[in-house]
N, C-alpha and C positions, 0 to 999 in steps of 0.2 A: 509154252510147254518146255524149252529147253530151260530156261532160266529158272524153272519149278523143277525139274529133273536134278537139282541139285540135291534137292531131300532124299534120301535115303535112309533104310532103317539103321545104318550106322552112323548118318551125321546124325538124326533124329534123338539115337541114345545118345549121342554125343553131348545133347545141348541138355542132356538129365548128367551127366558124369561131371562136367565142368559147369555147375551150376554159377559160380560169382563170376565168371572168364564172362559166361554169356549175359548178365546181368550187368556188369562193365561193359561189354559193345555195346550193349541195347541203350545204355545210359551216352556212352558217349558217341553215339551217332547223332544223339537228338543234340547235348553241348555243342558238339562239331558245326550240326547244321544253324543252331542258333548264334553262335559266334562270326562264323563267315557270313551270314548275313546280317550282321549287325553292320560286320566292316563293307558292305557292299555299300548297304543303305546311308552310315555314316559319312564314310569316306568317298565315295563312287556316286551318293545320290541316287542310287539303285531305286525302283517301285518295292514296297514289302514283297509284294508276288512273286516278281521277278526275281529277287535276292532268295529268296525262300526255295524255289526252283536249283538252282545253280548253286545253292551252298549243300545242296545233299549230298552226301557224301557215296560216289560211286553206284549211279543209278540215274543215268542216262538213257537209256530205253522207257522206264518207267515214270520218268519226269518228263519226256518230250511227249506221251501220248497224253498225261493227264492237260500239260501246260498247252499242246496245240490250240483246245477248244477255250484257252482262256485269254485277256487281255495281258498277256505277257509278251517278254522281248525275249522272241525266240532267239532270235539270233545271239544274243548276249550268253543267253542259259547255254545253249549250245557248244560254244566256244569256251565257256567257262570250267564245264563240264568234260569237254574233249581235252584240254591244257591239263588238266588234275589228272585224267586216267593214264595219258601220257609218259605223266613226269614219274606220276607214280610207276607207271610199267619199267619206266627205266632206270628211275632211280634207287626203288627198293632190291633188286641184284646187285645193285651198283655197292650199296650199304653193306649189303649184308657180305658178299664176298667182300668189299675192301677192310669188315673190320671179325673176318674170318667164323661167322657164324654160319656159312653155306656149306651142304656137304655133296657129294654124288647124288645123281637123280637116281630116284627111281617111281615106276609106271603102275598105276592102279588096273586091276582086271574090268575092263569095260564088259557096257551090257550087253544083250542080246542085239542085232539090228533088226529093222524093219523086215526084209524079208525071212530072216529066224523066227519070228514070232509076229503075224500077219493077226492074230485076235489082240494081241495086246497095242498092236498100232492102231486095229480100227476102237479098240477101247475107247485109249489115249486120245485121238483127234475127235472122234464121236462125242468125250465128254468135252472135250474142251469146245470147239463148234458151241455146243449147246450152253455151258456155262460162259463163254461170252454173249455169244445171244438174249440170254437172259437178264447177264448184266446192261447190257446194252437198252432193253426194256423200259428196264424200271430207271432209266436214268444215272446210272452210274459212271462218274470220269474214271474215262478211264478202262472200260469195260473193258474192251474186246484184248488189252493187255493182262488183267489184274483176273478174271476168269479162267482163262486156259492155266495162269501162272496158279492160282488155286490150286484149279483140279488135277492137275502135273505133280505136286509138290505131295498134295492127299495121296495119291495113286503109289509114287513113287516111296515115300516116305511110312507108307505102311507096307510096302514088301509086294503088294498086289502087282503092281505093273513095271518091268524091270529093263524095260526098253530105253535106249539111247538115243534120241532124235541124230540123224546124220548131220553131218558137219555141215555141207550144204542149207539144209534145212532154215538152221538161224542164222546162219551167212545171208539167205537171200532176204532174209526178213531184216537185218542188219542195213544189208544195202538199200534195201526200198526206205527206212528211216533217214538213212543217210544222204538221198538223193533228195528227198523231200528238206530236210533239213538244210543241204546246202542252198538249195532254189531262195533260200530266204536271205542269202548276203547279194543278193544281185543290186548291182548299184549303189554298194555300200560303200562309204569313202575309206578311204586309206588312213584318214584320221578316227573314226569310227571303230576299225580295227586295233588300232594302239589302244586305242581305249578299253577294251575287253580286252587286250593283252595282258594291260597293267591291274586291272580288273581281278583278272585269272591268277594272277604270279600274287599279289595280293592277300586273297582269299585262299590258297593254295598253304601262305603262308600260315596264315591263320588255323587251318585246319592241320595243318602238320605239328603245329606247339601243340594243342590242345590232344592230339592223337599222342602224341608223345609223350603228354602228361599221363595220361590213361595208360600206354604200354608200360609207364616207368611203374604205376600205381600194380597194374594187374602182374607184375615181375615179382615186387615182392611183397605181394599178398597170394601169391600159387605159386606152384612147381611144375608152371610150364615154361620151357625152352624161349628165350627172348628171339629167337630166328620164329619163331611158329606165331609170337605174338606179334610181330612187327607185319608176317604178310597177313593174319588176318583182319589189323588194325586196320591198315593199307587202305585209303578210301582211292580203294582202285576198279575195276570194272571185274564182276564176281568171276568169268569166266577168266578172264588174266590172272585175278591173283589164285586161282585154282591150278593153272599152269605152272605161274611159279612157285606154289607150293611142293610141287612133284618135281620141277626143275632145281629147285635149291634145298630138296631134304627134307624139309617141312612136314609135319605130322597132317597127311590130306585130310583125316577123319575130324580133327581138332580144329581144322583153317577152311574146311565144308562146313561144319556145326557152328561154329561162328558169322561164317557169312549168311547162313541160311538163317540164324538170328537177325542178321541185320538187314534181310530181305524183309523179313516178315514185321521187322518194326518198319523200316522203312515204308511197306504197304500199306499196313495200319496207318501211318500218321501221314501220309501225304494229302487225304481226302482232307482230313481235320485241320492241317497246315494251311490250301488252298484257299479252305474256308473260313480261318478265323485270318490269313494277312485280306479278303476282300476284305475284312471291316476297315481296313486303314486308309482303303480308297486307292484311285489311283493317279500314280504319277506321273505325268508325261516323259518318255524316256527320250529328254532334248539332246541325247549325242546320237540317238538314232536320225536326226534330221539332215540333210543334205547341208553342205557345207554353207552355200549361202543363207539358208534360214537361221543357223548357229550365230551367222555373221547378225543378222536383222533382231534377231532374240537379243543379243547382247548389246544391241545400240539400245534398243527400247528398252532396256533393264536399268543399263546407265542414265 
């Protein structure tokens, strides 16, 4: 629900006023994600899944509940995933103030909360409950994320429901990801780790030329501000680069309408991703193995 609480009926118009800005995300999120995962698979020996998962750009919540349920290398995606939203967190301020496109913050008027409007909380969690439930049903990855994220985003996005989930709220649902998540490097070698490091700095790189391409593209083909383009290119985590949208100046309406573009393709196309890399099969991911079977793999290879 929070992550769907991004639509509003002014990012909503938004993605009708800058129609080629959002036609360019859309287009290079899918480039982005197939680039870094080419260089996983090439370079890294990645599984297609696993590559496919960890090259999306900024969408770790929604990549970890679809990939749980799959033969994937959580831990890989994870870590791949965490190093990008990172760099990005700190590096896109970093850019923008050293090459003087940042200007004064300032703060958008928040929604009502939960206790201001007690019908529109039990609206909001009532449909959401139910539209996970039902995804959950009929079989769909992913459900009990990609449901509430729905009916949060319809609610929100047409003016109906104008509620702010508390900050708390997606924190705890943050930290329960994140606990599960970690539980999955237990025993994992210290060489293991480097390997998803180089992995992450890698693919990191790769999506950053390609994103760069696209800002340089979308600069002079519109008259929008290269500070507004650069954080909503950002393949950063939606709520970060929403902060520093408002921390560095940034036009919030134009860098919401963008990422909320790139929610909903991203939603759209992870089901279909999932399901067209299982045709490639899959591949043993031999640096997840304990250090002496690496050693025993590679005499038997020789």
């Amino acid at each position: 629900t929070a992550v769907g609480g991004i639509a509003t009926p002014e990012t909503v118009h938004g993605m009708t006023t800058w129609p080629l800005s959002i036609v360019l995300i859309a287009i290079a999120m899918v480039v982005t994600t197939v680039a870094a995962s080419l260089y996983l698979i090439k370079v890294h020996g990645w599984a297609a899944q696993t590559a496919m998962f960890a090259a999306v750009p900024g969408a770790l919540s929604q990549v970890v509940v679809m990939a749980v349920d799959r033969d994937a290398d959580m831990r890989g995606i994870v870590v791949v995933q965490t190093v990008r939203a990172i760099a990005t967190t700190i590096g896109v301020p970093i850019a923008l103030i050293a090459f003087g496109l940042a200007g004064p913050a300032r703060f958008p008027v928040s929604g009502p909360g939960i206790l201001d409007a007690p019908w529109q909380a039990g609206l909001l969690i009532g449909s959401a409950v139910l539209a996970a439930v039902a995804l959950y049903r009929v079989g769909f990855s992913g459900g009990f994320f990609f449901g509430p994220m729905v009916v949060s985003a319809v609610l929100h996005g047409s003016g109906f429901v104008e509620l702010r989930p508390p900050g708390w709220f997606a924190s705890m649902a943050m930290i329960g990801l994140g606990a599960v998540n970690g539980s999955r490097f237990a025993n994992t070698p210290f060489r293991t780790l480097l390997h998803y490091l180089a992995a992450s700095l890698g693919s990191l790189a790769v999506a950053v030329a390609v994103l760069f391409g696209f800002v340089a593209i979308a600069a002079l083909t519109t008259s929008v501000r290269m500070s507004d383009l650069i954080v909503s290119y950002a393949p950063g985590a939606v709520d970060a680069m929403m902060i520093l949208a408002i921390a560095l100046h940034a036009d919030p309406v134009f860098v919401g309408a963008c990422h909320l573009a790139r929610i909903i393709v991203v939603s759209a196309a992870l089901p279909f991703g999932a399901h067209m890399t299982e045709r490639f099969g899959h591949k043993p991911h031999h640096h997840d193995l304990p250090e002496p079977l690496d050693t025993a793999r590679d005499a038997l290879e020789d």
